[in-house]
C-alpha positions in Angstrom: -73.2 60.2 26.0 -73.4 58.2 29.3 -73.2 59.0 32.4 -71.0 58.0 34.9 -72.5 57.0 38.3 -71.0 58.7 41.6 -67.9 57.1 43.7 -69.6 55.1 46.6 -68.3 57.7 49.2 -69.8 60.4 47.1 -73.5 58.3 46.8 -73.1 58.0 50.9 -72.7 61.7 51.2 -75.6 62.0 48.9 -77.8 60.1 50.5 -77.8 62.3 53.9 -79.0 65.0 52.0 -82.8 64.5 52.9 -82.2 64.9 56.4 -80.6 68.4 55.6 -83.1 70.9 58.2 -82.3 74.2 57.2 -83.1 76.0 53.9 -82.3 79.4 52.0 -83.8 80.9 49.4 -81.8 81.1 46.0 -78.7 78.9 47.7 -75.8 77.7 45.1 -76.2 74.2 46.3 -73.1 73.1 45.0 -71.0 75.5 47.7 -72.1 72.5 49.8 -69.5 70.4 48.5 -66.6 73.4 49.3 -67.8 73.2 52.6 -68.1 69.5 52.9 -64.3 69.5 51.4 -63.0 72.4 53.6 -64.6 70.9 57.0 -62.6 67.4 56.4 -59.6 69.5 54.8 -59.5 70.9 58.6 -59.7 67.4 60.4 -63.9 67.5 60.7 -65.0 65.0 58.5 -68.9 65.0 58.5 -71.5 64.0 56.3 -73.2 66.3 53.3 -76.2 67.2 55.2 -74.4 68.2 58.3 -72.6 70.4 56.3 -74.8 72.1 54.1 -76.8 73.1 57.7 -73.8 74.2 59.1 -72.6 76.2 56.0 -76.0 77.8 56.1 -76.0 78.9 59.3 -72.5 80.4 59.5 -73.0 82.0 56.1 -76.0 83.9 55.8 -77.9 86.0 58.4 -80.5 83.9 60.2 -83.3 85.8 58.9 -83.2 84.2 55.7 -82.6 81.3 56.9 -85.5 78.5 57.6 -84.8 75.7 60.3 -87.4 72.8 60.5 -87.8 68.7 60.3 -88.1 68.4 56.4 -92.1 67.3 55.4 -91.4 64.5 53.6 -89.6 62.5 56.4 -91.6 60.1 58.3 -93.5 61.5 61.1 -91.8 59.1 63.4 -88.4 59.9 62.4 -87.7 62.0 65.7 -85.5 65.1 64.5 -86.2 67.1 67.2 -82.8 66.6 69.1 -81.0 67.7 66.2 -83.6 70.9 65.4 -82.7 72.0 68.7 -79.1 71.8 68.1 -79.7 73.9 64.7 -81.4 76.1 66.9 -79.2 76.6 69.5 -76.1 76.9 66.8 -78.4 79.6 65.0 -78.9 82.2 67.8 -75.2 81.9 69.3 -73.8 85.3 69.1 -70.6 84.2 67.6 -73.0 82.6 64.7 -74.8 85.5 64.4 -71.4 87.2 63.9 -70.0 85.6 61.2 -73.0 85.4 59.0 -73.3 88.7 59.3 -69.3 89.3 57.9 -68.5 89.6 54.6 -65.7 87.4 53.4 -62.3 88.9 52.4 -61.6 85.9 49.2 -63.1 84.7 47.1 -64.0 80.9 46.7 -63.4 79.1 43.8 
């Protein structure tokens, strides 16, 4: 059987996910891609990476969440402006709001 290889746009999303920060134990990584679909659905375009981080923080509580620059990237890729963000994002008390909610659907 061969495989077929991914749609450019879907090899550019792809290929952000190394710079993805923040990580969660026993995560279905494919709700990434609902996220990725509903964010530009609403008008916010934004790449994979962006939106698995952003999924992550809004959907779980933060303490089982991990935030940090990723080991294997070079140690002169500067990542702290956007750690800071993450981190800023993370302890926003509407954040820590909705992660804490349980949703009322289902996603498919």
């Amino acid at each position: 059987m061969k495989t077929q290889t991914p749609k450019p746009g879907i090899q550019s999303h792809l290929r952000t996910l190394p710079f993805s920060h923040v990580t969660c134990a026993d995560f279905p990584r494919g709700r990434a891609a609902l996220w990725l679909g509903g964010a530009a659905a609403s008008g916010w375009p934004m790449p994979l990476a962006l939106a698995l981080d952003m999924g992550l923080l809004l959907s779980f509580p933060g303490a089982g969440l991990k935030s940090e620059k990723p080991g294997y990237l070079p140690s002169d890729e500067d990542t702290s402006d956007y750690l800071n963000f993450l981190q800023r994002v993370s302890v926003h008390p509407l954040v820590r709001e909705l992660s804490l909610q349980k949703p009322r659907f289902r996603m498919r």
